[in-house]
N, C-alpha and C positions, 0 to 999 in steps of 0.2 A: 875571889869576890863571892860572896854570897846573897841568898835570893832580895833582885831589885825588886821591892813592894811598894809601887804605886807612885815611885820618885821618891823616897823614902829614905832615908839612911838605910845601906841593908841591916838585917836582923844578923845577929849570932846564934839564932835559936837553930840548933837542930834540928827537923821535919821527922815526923814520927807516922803519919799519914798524908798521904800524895795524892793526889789525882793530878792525871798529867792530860792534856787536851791534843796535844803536840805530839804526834805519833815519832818522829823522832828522838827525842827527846825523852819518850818512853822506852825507846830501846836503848841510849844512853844509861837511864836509871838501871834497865836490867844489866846493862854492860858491867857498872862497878860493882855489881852486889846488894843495888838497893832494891832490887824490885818485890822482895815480902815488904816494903813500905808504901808499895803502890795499889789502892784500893777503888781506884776507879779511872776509865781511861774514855777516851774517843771512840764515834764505831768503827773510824777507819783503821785503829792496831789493829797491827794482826802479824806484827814481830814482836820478840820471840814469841811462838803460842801461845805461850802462858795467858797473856793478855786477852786472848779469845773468853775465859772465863770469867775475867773481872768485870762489874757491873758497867754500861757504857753512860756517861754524861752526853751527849750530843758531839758536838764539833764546831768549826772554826764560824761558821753563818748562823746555826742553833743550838748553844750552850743550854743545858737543863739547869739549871742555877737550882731550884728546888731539890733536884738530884744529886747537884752537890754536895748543897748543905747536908744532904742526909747520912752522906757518907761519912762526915763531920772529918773533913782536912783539916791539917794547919797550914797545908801549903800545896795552890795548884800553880800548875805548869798552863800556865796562855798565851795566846800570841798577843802582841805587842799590841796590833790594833782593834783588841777586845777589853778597849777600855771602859764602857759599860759594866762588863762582869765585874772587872778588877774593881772597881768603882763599889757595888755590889757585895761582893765580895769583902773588901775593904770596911765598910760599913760593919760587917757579920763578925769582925775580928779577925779575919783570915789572911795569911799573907798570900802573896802573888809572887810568880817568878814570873817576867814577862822575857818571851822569847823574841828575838830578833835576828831576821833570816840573811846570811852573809855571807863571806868566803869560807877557805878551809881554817883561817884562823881563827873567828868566831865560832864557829863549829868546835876546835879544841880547848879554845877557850870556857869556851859555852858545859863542856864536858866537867871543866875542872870545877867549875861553880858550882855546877851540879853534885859534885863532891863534897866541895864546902856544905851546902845546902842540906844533904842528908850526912853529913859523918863521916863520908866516904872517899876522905881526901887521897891519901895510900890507896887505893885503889881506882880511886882516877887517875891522879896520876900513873899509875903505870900501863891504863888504857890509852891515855894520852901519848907517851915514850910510844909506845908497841906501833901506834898510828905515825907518828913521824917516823919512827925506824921501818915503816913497811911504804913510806910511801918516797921513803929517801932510795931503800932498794930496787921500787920503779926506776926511779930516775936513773941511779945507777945502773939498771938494766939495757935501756934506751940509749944510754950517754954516747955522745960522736956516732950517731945513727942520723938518718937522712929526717927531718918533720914532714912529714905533708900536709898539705892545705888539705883541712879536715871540716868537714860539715856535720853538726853534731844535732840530729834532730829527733825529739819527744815527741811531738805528737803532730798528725797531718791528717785528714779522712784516707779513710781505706780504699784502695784502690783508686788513688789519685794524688795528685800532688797540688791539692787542695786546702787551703789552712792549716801549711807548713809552719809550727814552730820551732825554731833554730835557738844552740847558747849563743849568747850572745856573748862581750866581752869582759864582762865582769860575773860573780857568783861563783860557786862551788863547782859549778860543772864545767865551766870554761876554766878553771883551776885543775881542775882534773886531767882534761884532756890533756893540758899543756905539761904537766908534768908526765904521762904518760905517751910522751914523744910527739904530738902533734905541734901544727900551727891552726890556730882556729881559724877558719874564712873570715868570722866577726870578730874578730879580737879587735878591731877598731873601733868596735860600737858598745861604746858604755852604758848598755842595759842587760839585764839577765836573760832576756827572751826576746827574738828578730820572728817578726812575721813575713821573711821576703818574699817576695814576687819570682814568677818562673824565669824572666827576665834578671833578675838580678842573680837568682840562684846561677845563670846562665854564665854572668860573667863574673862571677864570684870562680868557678870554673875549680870547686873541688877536686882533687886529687884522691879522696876518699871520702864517704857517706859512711857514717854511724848514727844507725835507728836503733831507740833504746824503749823498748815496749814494758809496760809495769801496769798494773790495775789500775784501767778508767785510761790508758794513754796507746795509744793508738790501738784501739781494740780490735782482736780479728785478725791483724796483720801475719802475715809467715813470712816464709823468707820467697817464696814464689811471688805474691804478691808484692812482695819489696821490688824483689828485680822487677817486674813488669809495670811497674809505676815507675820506679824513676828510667826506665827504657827509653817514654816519650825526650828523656833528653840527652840524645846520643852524640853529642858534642861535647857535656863534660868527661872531663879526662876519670875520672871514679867509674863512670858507666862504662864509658870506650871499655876501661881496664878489666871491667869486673870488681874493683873494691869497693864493693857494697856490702855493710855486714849488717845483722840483725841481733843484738843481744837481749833477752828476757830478763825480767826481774825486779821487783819494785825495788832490792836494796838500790839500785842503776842511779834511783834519782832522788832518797833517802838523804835528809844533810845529816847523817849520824855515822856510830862507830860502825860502819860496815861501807865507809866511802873507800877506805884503801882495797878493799875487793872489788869494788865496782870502776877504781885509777887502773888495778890492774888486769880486768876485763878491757877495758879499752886499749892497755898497753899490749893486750896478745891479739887485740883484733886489727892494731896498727902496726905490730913488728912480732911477727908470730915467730919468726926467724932467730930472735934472740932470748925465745923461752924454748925453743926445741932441745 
C-alpha cells in the first residue's frame, strides 16, 4: 500500500522529497535507504543522527505549515489526527501519509508502505523479514520457559509511585513483552496505557517490574531510586524477590525498526539465564 492522502485512492507517485513529523517513521525512512529523501523532520528526531541536521517543521500539537511549504515536499509523514494540516497540506498539492499508531503488525506493515511510497520496496521488505526473523529468534529463545506476571511501566514521578503508567493490554509494547517471555499483569485491559492505583498494583501482585526510561519519561530515575520507590511495597512478589529492572533508551518505546532490540532487551531482563 502506498501513501494514504487524505482518504484518497493512494497515489503511485514516488516521493522524491519528505518531511516526516513522526519521529518513528523517520527512522523507518532511514532504515530502507530512503533517508537522502528526507529534507525536514520533527524537533523530537534524534535517530539516526543524521536527522539532528535537517531543518525541524514543529511536531505532533505545532506543525510549522509555512515551513513546510518551504521545504517544498511531495510527500509528508503526519499523524493521523493532524487533520488540519493534511487538510492544508492537501489544498497546496501535497500528498499526506497519515500514520496510525498500533500493534507490531501495523508497525511492519506500516514499514512496507513506506517502501512503496519512496521506491524502496526491496529494501523494505528485507527490513521487514530481518524484523520477524529477529523477533521469531526471541520467542525461540524464551520457548517452554516459565512467563512471569510482569509489570511494564514508562513513566511515574521520581521517587514515588505516583502517576504510575503501566502497558496495558493491547499496542506494541504489550506485544513485546509477551513475545519476549512475559505474561502482562494488564493483558486483560484493552487499552495501551493503565494508570493503576497502589492498591491495585497491590493485587495485580507482579512477579517482576520493568521501568523503561527514554527522553521526557521518567526523568532522573537510576536504578537506586527504582528499588527505593517500589520498596514502599514489600508484599509484591518483584520486590520481595529483587526483580526490579531499570532499562534506558528511547529506542525502548519507539514503534519502529529498532522494536526487535528493545523485545530483546526485555527478554534478557526477563530470562537472563537463556542468553548466558
Amino acid at each position: 500500500m502506498v501513501p494514504r492522502a487524505g482518504g484518497q485512492d493512494p497515489s503511485p507517485v514516488v516521493a522524491r522529497r519528505v518531511v516526516s513529523i513522526v519521529p518513528a517513521l523517520t527512522e523507518a525512512l532511514f532504515a530502507i535507504g530512503a533517508g537522502p529523501l528526507v529534507v525536514g523532520v520533527s524537533r523530537f528526531d534524534q535517530f539516526p543522527p543524521e536527522v539532528k541536521a535537517l531543518p525541524s517543521v514543529g511536531a505532533l500539537l505545532d506543525p510549522n505549515t509555512e515551513r513546510i511549504l518551504s521545504l517544498r515536499p511531495d510527500l509528508v509523514i503526519a499523524y493521523g489526527s493532524q487533520s488540519d494540516l493534511q487538510t492544508q497540506l492537501g489544498r497546496a498539492g501535497i500528498r499526506t501519509f497519515s500514520y496510525r499508531h498500533d500493534g507490531i503488525a501495523t508497525i511492519l506493515d506500516t514499514i512496507a508502505e513506506l517502501g512503496t511510497a519512496t521506491g524502496r520496496q526491496a529494501d523494505a521488505a528485507r527490513v521487514v523479514a530481518g524484523l520477524r526473523a529477529r523477533l521469531d529468534a526471541v520467542r525461540a529463545r524464551v520457548a517452554g520457559r516459565d512467563r512471569p506476571r510482569t509489570l511494564l511501566v514508562f513513566e511515574r514521578q521520581p521517587g514515588s509511585l505516583r502517576e504510575v503508567y503501566a502497558s496495558g493490554g493491547v499496542g506494541f509494547l504489550h506485544e513485546m513483552l509477551e513475545i519476549a517471555g512475559a505474561r502482562n499483569v494488564f493483558a486483560d485491559v484493552a487499552r495501551e496505557s493503565v494508570q493503576p492505583s497502589v492498591e491495585t498494583l497491590l493485587a495485580r501482585a507482579p512477579e517482576v517490574i520493568i521501568e523503561v526510561r527514554a527522553a521526557g519519561l521518567i526523568e532522573g530515575v537510576g536504578a537506586g531510586d527504582t528499588r527505593e520507590s517500589w520498596s514502599v511495597l514489600a508484599s509484591v512478589p518483584a520486590v520481595r524477590t529483587g526483580r526490579i529492572h531499570l532499562l534506558t533508551g528511547d529506542y525502548l518505546v519507539v514503534p519502529g525498526p529498532r522494536l526487535a532490540d528493545a523485545t530483546e532487551a526485555f527478554a534478557r531482563a526477563l530470562h537472563a539465564e537463556a542468553y548466558e
